[in-house]
N, C-alpha and C positions, 0 to 999 in steps of 0.2 A: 309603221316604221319597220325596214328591212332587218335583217338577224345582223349584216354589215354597221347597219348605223346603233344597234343595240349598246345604249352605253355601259362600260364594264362596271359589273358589281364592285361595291363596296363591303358583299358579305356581313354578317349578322353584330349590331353593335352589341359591344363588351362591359362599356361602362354601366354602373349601377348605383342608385348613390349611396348604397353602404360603402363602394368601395372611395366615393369623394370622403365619406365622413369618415373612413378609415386615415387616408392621404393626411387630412386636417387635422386629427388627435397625433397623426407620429410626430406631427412639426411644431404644432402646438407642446403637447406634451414632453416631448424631447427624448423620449426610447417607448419601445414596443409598452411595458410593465405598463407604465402609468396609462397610454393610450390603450390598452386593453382593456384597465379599469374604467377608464372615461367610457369606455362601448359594451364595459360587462361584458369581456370575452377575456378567455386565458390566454398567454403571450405567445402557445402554440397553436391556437387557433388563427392569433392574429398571423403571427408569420405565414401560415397555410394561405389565409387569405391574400395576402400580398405577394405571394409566390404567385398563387394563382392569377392574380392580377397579371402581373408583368408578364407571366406565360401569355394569355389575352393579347396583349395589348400586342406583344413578339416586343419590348424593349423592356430595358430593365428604368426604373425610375428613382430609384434613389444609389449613393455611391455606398458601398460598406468597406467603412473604415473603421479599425478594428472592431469597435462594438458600439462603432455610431452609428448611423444613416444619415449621409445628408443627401440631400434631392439635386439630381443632376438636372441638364436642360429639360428633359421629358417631365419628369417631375415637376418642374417650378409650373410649368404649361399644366400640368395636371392641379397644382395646387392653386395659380389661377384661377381655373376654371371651374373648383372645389368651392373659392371662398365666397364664387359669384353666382354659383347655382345654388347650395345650400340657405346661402345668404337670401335668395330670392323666396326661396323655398321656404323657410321662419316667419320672413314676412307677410306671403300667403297663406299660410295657416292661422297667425293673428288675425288675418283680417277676414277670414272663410268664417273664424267663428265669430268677430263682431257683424259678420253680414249674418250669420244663420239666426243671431238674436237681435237682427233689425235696425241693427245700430250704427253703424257705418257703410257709408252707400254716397253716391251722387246722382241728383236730378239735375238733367239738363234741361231746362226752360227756355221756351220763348211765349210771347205775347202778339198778337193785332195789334195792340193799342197801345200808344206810348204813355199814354194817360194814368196807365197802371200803376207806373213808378211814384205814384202820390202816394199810394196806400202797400203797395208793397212790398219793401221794405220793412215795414212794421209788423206785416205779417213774417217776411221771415225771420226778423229777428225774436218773434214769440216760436216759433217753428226751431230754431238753434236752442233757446235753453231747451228743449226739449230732445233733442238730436243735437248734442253738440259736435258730433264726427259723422253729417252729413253736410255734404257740400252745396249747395243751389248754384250752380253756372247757368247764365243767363246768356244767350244767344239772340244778340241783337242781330246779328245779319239776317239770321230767319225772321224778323218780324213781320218782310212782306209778303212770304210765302210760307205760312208756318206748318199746312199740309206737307207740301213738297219736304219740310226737315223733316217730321214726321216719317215721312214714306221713307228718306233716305238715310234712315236713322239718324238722324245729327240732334234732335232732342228726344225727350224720353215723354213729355209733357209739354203741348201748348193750351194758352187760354185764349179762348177765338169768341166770336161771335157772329162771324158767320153760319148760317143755319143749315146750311145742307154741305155735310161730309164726302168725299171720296170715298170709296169702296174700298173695305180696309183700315177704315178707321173708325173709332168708338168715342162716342161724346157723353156725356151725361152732364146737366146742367147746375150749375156754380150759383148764379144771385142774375139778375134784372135792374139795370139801372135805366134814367129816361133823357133824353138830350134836350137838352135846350140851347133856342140862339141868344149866344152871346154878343150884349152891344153896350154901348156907352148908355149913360144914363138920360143923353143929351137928346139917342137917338130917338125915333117914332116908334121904331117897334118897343119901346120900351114902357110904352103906355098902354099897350096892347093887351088882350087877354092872350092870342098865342099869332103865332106868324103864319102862314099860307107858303107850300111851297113857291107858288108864283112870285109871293112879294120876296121872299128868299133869293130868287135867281135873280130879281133885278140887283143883287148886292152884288159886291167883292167879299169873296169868300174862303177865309183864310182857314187852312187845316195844315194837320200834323202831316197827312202824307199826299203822296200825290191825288188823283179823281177817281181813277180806277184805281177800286177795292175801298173808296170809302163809302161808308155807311150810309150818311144821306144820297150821296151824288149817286150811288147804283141803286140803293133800294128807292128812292122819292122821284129824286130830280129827273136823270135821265130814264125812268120808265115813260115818265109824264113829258117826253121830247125838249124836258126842260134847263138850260147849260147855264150857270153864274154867269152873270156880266162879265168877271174874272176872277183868277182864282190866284193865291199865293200858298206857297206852302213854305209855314213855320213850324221848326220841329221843337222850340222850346217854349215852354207855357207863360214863362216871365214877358219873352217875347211878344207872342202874341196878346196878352192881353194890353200889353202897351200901344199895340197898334189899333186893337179895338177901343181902346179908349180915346188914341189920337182921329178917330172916324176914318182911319182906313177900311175897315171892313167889317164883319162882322163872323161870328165862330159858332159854331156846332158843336155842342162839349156835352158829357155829363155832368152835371149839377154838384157832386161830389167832388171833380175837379177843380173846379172856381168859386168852392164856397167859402175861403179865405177872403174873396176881391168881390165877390156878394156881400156876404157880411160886410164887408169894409166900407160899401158904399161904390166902389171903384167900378165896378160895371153889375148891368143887369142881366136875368137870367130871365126869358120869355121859351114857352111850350113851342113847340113847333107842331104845326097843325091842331085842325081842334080836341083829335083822340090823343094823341102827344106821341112820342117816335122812344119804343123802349128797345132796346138790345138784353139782347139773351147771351150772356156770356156762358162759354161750357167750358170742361175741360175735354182737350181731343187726347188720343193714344191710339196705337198701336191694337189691333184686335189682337193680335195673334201671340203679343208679349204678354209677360205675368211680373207684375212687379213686385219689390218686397214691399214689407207693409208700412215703410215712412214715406213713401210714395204716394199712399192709400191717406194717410193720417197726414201730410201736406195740401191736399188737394181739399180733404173734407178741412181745413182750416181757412184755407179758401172761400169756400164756399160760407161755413159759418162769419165768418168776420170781411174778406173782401172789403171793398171800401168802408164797412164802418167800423174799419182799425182805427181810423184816428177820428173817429165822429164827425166825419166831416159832409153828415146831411144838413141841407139845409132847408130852409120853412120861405115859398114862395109868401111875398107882401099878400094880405088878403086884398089889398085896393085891384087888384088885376086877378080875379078869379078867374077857375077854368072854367070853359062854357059845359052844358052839362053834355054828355054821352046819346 
């Protein structure tokens, strides 16, 4: 930039905020006496200081009528600006010290798996009597790229299961759940000891998210050049299992998600392939953040509880045993 397009100084600023908290006790208090008190200063100190102010600023800020002060336009504009910085300012030091003793904070979450929301829940609500002035926002937009929020700070915490990270990010592992396909009781795989991807592809196969980036269809099916018959995507679980039970299709779930409609009778749960298909849930972060420690104490709650918040393992029929290893 030329010395021509240099833009002119504004010269060194003046304000301080002894001198807002000054402004605030004269109008509050209603003469120097008592505002001096309110700031433990003598009445000749105070006036010194608001001389010196108004020297500063080059305007004068309040009117003096006989042995009043009231605040002219400069002033009201100072006294403004007094009740909304200090005011900010109280409020950041309550919460600087409930953040330095771990106690007020927000995580932002997101998840892979929509599945999650079964168990949840339950964990955060054991997670608030504990932290009651920590927040959990949950970022469902991130759920199909939960790296990318990650990277672009938009969550503080995801829970993934995909196994290989981006560079820049830290995982460490949560629990191991195992998938099974889900089908009507009526179907064939249901007598089965576990399903083959092959016999899998010849199905309609219904999931929470699109092909690309689900679980089976990248890690099994299309390595093995193998694509569903067809595919639907249901993103609520009521849904879907009414269509598996009407023999539209069949689903790919963890065993903790459908053990309500197991139990019930309402559909069955069969292994998928003969070693069975487990996911490694982690929790991803940030390498280069440091978080506080309910952050730390969320995650390992996680980890300890995770789906068996609300006990919802279930005990496959022994009539369809796994074949052995």
């Amino acid at each position: 930039m030329s010395e021509a397009e240099t833009p002119p100084s504004r010269g060194p600023r003046v304000l301080e905020v002894r001198h807002l908290q000054l402004i605030a006790a004269i109008v509050d208090e209603g003469n120097l006496t008592r505002a001096g008190e309110r700031l433990h200063l003598t009445q000749s100190a105070l006036s010194h200081q608001l001389l010196q102010l108004e020297e500063r600023l080059g305007t004068k800020v309040f009117h003096r009528i006989q042995k009043r002060l009231a605040l002219n336009d400069a002033g009201q504009r100072l006294l403004a600006t007094a009740r909304e910085v200090l005011g900010k300012l109280a409020q950041a030091e309550d919460d600087l010290r409930l953040f330095a003793d771990d106690r007020r904070g927000t995580i932002r979450l997101t998840t892979e798996c929509y599945t999650v929301y079964h168990w949840l829940p339950s964990v955060m609500k054991r997670f608030a009597k504990r932290y009651p002035d920590v927040e959990i926002r949950i970022e469902v937009d991130a759920t199909n790229a939960p790296f990318d929020a990650l990277l672009a700070g938009v969550v503080d915490v995801a829970f993934v299961t995909t196994e290989t990270a981006p560079r820049g990010i830290a995982t460490e592992p949560l629990f191991d759940d195992e998938m099974h396909v889900i089908v009507a009781p009526e179907h064939p795989f249901a007598s089965k000891p576990y399903v083959t991807c092959v016999q899998l592809a010849a199905e309609t196969l219904l999931t929470y998210s699109t092909l690309r980036g689900n679980l089976v269809y990248e890690r099994l099916l299309r390595p093995a050049g193998l694509e569903p018959k067809k595919h639907l995507q249901v993103q609520l679980t009521e849904a879907l299992i009414e269509l598996v039970k009407a023999h539209v299709g069949v689903a790919v779930m963890a065993q903790w998600a459908v053990a309500p409609y197991v139990k019930s009778g309402a559909v069955i749960a069969v292994p998928l392939t003969r070693r069975g298909v487990v996911r490694h849930w982690q929790a991803a972060r940030l390498e280069s953040r440091t978080f506080p420690r309910f952050v730390r104490s969320f995650v390992d709650l996680v980890a300890a509880e995770g789906p068996h918040a609300q006990k919802l393992a279930i005990a496959l029929p022994e009539s369809r045993p796994r074949a052995s290893r």
